[in-house]
C-alpha positions as semicolon CSV with decimal commas, in nm:
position;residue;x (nm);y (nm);z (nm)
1;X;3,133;-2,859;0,157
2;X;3,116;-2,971;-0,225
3;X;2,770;-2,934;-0,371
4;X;2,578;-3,203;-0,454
5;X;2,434;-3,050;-0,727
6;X;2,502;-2,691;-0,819
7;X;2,099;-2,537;-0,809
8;X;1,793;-2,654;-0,622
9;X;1,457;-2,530;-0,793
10;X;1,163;-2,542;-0,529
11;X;0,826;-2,530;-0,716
12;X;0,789;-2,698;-1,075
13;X;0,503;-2,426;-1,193
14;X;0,561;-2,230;-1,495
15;X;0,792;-2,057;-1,385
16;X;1,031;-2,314;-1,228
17;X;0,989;-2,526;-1,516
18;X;1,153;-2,230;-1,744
19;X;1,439;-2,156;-1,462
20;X;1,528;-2,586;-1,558
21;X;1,491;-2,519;-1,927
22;X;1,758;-2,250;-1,971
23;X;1,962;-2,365;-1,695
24;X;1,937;-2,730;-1,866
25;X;2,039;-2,539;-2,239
26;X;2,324;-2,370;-2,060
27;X;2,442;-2,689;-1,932
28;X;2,385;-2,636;-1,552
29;X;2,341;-2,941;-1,303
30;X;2,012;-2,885;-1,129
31;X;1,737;-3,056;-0,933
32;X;1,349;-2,985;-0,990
33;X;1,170;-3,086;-0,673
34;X;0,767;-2,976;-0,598
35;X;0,553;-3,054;-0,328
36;X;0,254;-3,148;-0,498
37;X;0,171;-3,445;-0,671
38;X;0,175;-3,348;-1,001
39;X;0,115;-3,021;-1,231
40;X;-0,179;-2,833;-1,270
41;X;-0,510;-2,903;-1,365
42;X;-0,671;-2,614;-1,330
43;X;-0,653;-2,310;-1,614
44;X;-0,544;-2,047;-1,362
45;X;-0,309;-1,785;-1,589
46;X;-0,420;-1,793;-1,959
47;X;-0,206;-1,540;-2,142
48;X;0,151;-1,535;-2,318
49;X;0,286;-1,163;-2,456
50;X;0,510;-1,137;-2,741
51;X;0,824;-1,099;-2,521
52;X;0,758;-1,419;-2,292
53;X;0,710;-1,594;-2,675
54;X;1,023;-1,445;-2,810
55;X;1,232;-1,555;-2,556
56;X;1,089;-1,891;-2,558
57;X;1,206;-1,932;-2,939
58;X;1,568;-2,036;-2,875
59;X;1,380;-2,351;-2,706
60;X;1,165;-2,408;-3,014
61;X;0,828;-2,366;-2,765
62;X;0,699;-2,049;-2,940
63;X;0,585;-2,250;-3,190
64;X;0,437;-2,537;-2,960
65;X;0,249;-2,237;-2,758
66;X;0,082;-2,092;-3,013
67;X;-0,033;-2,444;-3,178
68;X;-0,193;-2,488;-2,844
69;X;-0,304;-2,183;-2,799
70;X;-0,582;-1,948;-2,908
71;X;-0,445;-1,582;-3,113
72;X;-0,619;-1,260;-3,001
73;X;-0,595;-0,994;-3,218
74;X;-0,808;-0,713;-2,999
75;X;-0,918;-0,629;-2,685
76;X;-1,251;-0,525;-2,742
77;X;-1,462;-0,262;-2,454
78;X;-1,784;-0,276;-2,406
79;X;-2,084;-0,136;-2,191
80;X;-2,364;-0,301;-2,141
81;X;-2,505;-0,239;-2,500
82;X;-2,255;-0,177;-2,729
83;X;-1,866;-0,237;-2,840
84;X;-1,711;0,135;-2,721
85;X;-1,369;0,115;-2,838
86;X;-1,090;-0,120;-2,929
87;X;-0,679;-0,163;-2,867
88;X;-0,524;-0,409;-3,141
89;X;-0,226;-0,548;-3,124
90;X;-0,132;-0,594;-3,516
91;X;0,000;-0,213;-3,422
92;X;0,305;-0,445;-3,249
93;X;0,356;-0,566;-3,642
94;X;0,700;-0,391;-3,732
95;X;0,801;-0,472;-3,416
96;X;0,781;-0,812;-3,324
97;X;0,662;-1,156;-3,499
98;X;0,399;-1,227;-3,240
99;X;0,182;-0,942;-3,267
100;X;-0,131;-1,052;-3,057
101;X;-0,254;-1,184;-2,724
102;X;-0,185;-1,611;-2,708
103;X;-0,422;-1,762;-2,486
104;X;-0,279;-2,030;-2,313
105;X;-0,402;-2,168;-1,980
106;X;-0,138;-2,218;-1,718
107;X;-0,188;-2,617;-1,722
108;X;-0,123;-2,655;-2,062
109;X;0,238;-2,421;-2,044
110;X;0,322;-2,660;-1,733
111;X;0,237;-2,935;-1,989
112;X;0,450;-2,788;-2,269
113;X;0,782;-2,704;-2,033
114;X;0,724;-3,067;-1,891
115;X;0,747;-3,268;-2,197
116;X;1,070;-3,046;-2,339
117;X;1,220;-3,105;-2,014
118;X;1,127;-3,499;-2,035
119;X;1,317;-3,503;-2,421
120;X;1,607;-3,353;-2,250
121;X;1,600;-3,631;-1,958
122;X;1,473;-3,382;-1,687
123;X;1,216;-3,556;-1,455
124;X;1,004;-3,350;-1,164
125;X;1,060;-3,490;-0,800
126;X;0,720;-3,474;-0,707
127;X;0,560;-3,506;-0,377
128;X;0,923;-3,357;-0,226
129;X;0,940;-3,078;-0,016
130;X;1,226;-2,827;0,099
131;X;1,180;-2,806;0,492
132;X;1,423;-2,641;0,584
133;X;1,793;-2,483;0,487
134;X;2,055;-2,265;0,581
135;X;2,368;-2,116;0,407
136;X;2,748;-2,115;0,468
137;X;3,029;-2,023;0,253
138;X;2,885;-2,077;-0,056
139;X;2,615;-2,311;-0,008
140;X;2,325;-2,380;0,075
141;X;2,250;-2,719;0,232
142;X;1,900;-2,812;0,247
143;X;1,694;-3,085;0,387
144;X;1,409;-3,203;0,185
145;X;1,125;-3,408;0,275
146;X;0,946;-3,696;0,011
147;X;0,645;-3,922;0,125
148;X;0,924;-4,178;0,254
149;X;1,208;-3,998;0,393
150;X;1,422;-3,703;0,487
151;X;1,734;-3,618;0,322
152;X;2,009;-3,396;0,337
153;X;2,167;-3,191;0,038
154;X;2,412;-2,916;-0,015
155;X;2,377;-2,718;-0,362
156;X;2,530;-2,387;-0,455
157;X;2,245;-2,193;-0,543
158;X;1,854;-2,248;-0,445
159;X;1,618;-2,060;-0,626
160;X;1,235;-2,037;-0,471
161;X;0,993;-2,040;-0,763
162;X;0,732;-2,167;-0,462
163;X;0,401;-1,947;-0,542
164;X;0,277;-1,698;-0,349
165;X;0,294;-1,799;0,029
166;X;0,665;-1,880;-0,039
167;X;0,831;-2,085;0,224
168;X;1,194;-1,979;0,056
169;X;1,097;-1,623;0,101
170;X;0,966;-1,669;0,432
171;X;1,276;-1,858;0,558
172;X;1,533;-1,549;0,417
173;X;1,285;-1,313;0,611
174;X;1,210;-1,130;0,311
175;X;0,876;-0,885;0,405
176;X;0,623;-0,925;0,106
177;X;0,511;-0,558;0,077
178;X;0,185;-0,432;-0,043
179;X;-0,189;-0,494;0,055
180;X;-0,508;-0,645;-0,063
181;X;-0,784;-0,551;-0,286
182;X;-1,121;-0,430;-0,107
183;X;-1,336;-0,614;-0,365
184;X;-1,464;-0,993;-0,372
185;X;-1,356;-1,104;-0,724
186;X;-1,605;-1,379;-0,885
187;X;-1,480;-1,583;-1,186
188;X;-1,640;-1,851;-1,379
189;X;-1,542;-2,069;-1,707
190;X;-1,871;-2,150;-1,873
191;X;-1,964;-2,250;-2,226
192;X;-2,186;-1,938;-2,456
193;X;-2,467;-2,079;-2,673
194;X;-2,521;-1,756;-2,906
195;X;-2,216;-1,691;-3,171
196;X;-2,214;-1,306;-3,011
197;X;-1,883;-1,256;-2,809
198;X;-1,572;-1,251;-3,047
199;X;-1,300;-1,523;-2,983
200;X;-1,026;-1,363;-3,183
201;X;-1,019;-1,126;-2,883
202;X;-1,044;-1,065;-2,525
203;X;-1,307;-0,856;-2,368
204;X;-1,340;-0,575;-2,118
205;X;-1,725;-0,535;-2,031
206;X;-1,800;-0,231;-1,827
207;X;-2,120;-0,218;-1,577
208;X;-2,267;0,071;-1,382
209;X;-2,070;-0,065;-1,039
210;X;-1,805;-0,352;-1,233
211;X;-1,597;-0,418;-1,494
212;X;-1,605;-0,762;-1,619
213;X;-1,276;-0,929;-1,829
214;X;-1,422;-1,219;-2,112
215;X;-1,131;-1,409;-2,199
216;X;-1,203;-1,675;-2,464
217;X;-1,038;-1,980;-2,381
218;X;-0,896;-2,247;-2,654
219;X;-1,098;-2,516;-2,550
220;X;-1,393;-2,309;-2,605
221;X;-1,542;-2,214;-2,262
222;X;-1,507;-1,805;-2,188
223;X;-1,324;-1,700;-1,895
224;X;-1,537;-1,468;-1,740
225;X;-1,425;-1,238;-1,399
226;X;-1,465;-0,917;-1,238
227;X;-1,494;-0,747;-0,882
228;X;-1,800;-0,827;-0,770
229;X;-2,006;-0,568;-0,597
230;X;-2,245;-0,751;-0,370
231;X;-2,041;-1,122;-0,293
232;X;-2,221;-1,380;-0,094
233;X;-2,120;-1,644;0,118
234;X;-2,182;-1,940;-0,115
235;X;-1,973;-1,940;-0,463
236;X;-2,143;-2,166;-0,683
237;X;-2,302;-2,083;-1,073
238;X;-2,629;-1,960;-0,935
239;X;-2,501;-1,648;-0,732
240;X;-2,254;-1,594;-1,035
241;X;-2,535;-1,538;-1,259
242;X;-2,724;-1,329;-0,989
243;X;-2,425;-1,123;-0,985
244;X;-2,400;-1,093;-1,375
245;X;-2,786;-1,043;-1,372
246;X;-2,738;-0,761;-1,138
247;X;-2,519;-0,544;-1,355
248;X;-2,718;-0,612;-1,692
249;X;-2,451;-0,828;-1,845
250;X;-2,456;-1,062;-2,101
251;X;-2,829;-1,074;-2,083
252;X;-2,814;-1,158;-2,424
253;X;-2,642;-1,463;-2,452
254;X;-2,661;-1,816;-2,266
255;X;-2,430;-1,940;-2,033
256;X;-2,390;-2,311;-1,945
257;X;-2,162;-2,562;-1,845
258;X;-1,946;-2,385;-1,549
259;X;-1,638;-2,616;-1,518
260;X;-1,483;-2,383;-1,237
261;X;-1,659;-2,085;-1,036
262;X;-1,452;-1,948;-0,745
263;X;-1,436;-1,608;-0,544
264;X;-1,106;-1,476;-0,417
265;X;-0,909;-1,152;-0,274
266;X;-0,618;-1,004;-0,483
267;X;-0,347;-0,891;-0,406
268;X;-0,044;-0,648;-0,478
269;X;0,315;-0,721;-0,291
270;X;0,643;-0,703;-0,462
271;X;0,917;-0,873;-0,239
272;X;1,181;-0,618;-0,078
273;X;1,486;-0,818;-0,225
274;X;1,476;-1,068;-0,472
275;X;1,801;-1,245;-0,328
276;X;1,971;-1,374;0,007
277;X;2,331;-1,487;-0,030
278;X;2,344;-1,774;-0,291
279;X;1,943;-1,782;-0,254
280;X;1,633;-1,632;-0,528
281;X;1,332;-1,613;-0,569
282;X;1,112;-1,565;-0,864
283;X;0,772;-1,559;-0,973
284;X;0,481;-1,550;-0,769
285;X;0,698;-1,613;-0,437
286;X;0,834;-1,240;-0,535
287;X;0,572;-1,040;-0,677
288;X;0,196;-1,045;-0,707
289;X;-0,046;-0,857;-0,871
290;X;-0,382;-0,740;-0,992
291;X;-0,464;-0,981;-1,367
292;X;-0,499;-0,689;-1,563
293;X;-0,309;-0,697;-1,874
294;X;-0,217;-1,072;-1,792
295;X;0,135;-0,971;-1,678
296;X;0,164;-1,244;-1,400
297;X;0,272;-1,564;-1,547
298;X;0,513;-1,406;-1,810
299;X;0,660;-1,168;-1,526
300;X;0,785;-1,480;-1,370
301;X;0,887;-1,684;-1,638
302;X;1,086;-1,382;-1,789
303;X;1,277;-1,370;-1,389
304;X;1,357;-1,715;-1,439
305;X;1,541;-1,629;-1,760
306;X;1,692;-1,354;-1,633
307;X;1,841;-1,564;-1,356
308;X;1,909;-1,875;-1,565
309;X;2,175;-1,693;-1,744
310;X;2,318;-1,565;-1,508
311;X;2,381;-1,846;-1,275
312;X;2,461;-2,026;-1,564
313;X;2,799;-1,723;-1,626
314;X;2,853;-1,789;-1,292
315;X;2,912;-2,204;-1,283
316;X;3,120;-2,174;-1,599
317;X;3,330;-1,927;-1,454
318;X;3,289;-1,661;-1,691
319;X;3,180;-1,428;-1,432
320;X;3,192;-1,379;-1,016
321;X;2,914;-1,422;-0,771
322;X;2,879;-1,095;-0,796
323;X;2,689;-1,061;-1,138
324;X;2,387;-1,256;-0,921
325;X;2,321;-0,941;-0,733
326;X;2,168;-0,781;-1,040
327;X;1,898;-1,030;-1,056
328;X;1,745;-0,857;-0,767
329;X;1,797;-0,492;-0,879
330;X;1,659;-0,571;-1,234
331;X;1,378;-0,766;-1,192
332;X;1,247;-0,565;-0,846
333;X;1,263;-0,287;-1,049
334;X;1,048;-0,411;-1,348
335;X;0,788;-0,620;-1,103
336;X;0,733;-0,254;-0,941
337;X;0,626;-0,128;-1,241
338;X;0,401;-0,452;-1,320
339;X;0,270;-0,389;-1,012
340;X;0,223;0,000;-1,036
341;X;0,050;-0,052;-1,410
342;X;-0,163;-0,345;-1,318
343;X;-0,301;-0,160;-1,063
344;X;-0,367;0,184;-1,245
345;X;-0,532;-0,031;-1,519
346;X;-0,754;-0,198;-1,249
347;X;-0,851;0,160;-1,126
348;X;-0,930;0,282;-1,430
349;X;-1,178;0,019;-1,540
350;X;-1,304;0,035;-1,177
351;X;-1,415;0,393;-1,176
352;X;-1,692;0,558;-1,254
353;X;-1,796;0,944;-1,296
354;X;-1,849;1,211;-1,585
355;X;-1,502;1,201;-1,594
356;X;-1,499;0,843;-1,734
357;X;-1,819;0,834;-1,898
358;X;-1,687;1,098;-2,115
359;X;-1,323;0,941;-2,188
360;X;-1,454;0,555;-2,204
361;X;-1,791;0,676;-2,451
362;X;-1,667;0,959;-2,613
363;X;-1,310;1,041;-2,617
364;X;-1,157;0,697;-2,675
365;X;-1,374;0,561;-2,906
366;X;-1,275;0,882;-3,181
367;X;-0,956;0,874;-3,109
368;X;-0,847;0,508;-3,159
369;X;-1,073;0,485;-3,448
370;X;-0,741;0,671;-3,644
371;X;-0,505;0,615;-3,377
372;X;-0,351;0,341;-3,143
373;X;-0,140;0,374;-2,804
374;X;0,177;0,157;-2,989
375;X;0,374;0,240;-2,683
376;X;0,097;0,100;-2,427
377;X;0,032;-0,170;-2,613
378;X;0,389;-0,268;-2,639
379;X;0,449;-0,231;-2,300
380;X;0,158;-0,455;-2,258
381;X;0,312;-0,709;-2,451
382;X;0,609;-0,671;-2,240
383;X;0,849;-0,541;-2,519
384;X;0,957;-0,230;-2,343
385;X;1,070;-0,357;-2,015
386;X;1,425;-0,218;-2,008
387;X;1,714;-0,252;-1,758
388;X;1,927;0,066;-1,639
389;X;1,890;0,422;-1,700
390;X;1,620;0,593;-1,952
391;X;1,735;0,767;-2,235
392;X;2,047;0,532;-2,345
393;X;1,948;0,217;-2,547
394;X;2,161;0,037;-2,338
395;X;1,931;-0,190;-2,114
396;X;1,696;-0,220;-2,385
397;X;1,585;-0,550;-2,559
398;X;1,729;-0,532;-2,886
399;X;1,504;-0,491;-3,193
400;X;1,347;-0,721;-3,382
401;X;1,530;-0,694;-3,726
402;X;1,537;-0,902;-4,058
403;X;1,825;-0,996;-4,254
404;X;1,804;-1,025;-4,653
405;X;1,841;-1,408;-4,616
406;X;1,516;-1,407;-4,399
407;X;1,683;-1,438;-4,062
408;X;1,574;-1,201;-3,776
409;X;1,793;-1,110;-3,442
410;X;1,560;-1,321;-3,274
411;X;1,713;-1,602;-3,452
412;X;2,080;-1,543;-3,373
413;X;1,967;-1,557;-3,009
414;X;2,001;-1,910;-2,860
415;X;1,952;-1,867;-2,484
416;X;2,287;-1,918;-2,360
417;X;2,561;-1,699;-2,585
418;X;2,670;-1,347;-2,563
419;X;2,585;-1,190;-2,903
420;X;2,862;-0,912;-3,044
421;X;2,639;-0,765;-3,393
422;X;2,839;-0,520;-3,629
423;X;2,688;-0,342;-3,869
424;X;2,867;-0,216;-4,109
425;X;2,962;-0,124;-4,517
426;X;3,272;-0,370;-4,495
427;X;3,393;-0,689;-4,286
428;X;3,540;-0,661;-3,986
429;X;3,910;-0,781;-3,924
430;X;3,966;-1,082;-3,632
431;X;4,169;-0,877;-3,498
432;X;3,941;-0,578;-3,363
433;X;3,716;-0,748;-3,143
434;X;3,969;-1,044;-3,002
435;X;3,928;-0,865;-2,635
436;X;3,615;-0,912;-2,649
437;X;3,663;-1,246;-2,761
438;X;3,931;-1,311;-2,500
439;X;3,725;-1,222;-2,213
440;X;3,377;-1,433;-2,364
441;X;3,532;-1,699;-2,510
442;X;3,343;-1,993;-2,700
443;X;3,046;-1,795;-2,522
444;X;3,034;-1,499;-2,787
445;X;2,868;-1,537;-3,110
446;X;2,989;-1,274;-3,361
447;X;2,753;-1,176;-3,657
448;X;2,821;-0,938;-3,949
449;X;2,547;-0,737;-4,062
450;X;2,673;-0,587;-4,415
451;X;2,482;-0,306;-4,635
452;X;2,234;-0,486;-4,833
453;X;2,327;-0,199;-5,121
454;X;2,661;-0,412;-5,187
455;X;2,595;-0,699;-5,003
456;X;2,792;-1,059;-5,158
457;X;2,776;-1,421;-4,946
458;X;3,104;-1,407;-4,795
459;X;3,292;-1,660;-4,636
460;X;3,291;-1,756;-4,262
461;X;3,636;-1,678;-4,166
462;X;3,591;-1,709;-3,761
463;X;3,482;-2,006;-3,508
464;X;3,103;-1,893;-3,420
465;X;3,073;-1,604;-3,661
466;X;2,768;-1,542;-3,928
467;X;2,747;-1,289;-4,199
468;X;2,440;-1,158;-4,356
469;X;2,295;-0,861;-4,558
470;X;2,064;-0,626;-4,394
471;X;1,910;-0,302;-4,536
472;X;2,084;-0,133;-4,196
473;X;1,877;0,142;-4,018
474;X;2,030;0,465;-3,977
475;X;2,093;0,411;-3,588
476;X;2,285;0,109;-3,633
477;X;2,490;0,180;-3,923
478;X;2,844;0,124;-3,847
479;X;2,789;0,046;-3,482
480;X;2,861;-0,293;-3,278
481;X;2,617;-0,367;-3,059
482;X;2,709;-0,654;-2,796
483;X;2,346;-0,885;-2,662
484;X;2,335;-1,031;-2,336
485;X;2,208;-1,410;-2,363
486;X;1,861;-1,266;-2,271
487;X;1,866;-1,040;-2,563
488;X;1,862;-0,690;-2,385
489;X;2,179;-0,448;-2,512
490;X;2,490;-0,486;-2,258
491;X;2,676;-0,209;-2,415
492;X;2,741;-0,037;-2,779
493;X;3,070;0,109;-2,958
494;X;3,201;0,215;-3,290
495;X;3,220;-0,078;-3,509
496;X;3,591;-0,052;-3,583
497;X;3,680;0,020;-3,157
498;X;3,494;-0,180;-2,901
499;X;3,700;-0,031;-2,622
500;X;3,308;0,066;-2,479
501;X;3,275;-0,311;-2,537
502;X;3,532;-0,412;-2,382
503;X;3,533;-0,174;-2,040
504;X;3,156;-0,249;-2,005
505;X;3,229;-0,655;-1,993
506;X;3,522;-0,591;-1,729
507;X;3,277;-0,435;-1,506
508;X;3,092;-0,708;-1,467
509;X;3,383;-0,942;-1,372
């Protein structure tokens, strides 16, 4: 049967809302349906890393999150008296133009995607629910519930970007693996008299029995939450401050003004497959996690782009069904290791012991006073995730670069083309890369990087090419490098033979 409509998107969170933003700027038909009655209220996940903000910029919201949001600089940790030691994320400088931390609660993202989508045309179907669907030969036909009616509706692809308890997942018979947290967490957002606690930074405070995470929030209440050792029954301000009381923190400072105080279990589970047939998921219906690090939220958004493209390869033809099945194998493999990093993190400021007393008082605070985990922090930021093998560059996300002219890579990425880059001393004739161009078509943007030691404006000889001047490092020069629409390197060659090129694009068709 003929789709009605090529994708179905169940849940309009965060991360739904950025599958329908790059599958809008790729030109894909979709539908956005949610079950509730409207987006968020609550501030639920606050933070946006470098990566999530980088691949945001072909959409122009980079700049619309970070007016919005608040810019952290540090993460600042604490004991009860004293700052101990410090990570800061200006270390991130030479690699990336958002070096810091945006804080950015989850309702104001929704709020963000949902206005872009609106200037495109792209409404939410609230209050409408998938109840059911099933798949043959190539699609999936659905039946979908709003507060008047049933309907019936056959689309190519559904993707279920549904939260946590997941009917899509539940309905492909997916098993969500992991287990819960033993501890109670507590978590309030409460207003601090006393100018004490930093708000270019987010906090780690460390107790005799918790750790407690002080997030400060742009509308100027503090995010404060942490296991809590002793929970009662009731969760209201007064046993929160009993609870802070009992671990002798933030006795100096006044808290007032709780807007939201909540206890809850956490939990880590990474779906076994990602995909069924013609049918995703993403987000929070595929992995969950401990908050550490605030990996959630951009875990999911960056699955949706992962997916967006290629669905959107698929539609236009460019590529077979067949290129879907990655979207399981890469982003399994990089929620496992949110997972697995999250929850070492959570351990470690969860311990307690000689051990740690001596690392977290002693050791730490010497050594990052002349030195700074770069690698940590950028894999915090989400700037190492990688796709394939170790030890070939292939997989990575290509670096951040500037041109003489003041253009970076980031800005020859626009969220739906391939990307061949040569760098080289000298132009490169049409004629060497027209496989390439064969098999991409008006999909391929080509860009010359010339030696900025000869470099002269040149003129554009080629439909979608760009030429620019580049002091070119050393492990670039004369090298083409070919960018899949998500930025990450899809394969690299000689810049006068892209046979490599060439043979690594065929596999994928």
């Amino acid at each position: 049967m003929k789709p009605d409509s090529q994708v179905l998107i169940s849940g309009a969170g965060p991360v739904g809302l950025t599958l329908a933003a790059f599958l809008h700027k790729n030109g894909v038909p979709f539908r956005l349906i949610d079950q509730r009655s409207g987006p968020v209220k609550e501030s639920r996940a606050l933070g946006v890393h470098a990566r999530t903000l980088e691949l945001l910029k072909p959409l122009g919201l980079d700049k619309e999150f970070i007016k919005l949001g608040r810019i952290t600089n540090d993460m600042h940790f604490h004991n009860e008296n004293r700052k101990l030691f410090s990570l800061k994320f200006n270390c991130l400088s030479a690699q990336t133009p958002y070096p810091y931390y945006l804080i950015l609660p989850q309702s104001t993202t929704e709020r963000v995607l949902l206005r872009y989508l609106a200037e495109q045309g792209v409404e939410v179907e609230w209050d409408t629910t998938l109840t059911s669907f099933n798949q043959e030969e190539g699609s999936v036909h659905c039946v979908l519930s709003d507060r008047n009616e049933q309907s019936e509706s056959v689309f190519r692809f559904v993707a279920g970007c549904d939260g946590a308890n997941s009917f899509v997942r539940q309905n492909l018979g997916i098993d969500f693996e992991g287990e819960t947290y033993e501890s109670v967490f507590s978590l309030a957002e409460v207003e601090i008299s006393e100018a004490k606690i930093e708000t270019n930074a987010t906090h780690v405070f460390m107790a005799p029995q918790t750790a407690c995470a002080v997030i400060p929030m742009p509308c100027g209440k503090y995010r404060i939450v942490g296991p809590n050792p002793a929970p009662t029954e009731a969760s209201d301000f007064t046993h929160f401050q009993h609870f802070l009381d009992s671990q002798s923190l933030f006795s100096n400072v006044t808290l007032h003004s709780p807007n939201r105080v909540i206890d809850y279990r956490m939990h880590k589970r990474v779906a076994k497959q990602f995909s069924k047939g013609n049918v995703f998921i993403c987000g929070d219906a595929a992995h969950i996690h401990s908050p550490a690090g605030g990996q959630g939220m951009n875990t999911g958004m960056q699955d949706a782009i992962n997916l967006a493209w290629k669905i959107a390869s698929v539609v236009k033809g460019h590529f077979p069904e067949r290129l879907l099945s990655n979207y399981s194998l890469e982003r399994r493999s990089v929620a496992s290791s949110v997972v697995k990093n999250t929850d070492e993190a959570m351990s470690f400021v969860s311990v307690r012991g000689i051990k740690y007393k001596l690392l977290t008082h002693w050791l730490y605070p010497l050594a990052l006073k002349f030195y700074q985990p770069v690698g940590m922090i950028s894999a915090m930021a989400q700037l190492t995730t990688r796709y394939g093998k170790t030890g070939s560059k292939v997989g990575e996300r290509f670096p951040w670069l500037q041109t003489s002219q003041g253009i970076s890579t980031l800005d020859f990425m626009d969220g739906r083309s391939w990307c061949l880059l040569t760098f080289s001393e000298h132009t490169v004739q049409a004629g060497a890369f027209i496989e390439v161009k064969n098999l991409l078509g008006d999909e391929l943007r080509h860009i010359q990087i010339l030696d900025n030691k000869h470099f002269k404006p040149q003129a554009v000889t080629q439909v979608n090419q760009s030429i620019y001047g580049m002091d070119i490092p050393k492990e670039w020069a004369n090298k083409s490098v070919l960018l899949r629409p998500d930025g990450y390197i899809h394969a690299i060659a000689d810049h006068n033979d892209f046979s490599a090129i060439t043979y690594a694009i065929k596999k994928l068709m």
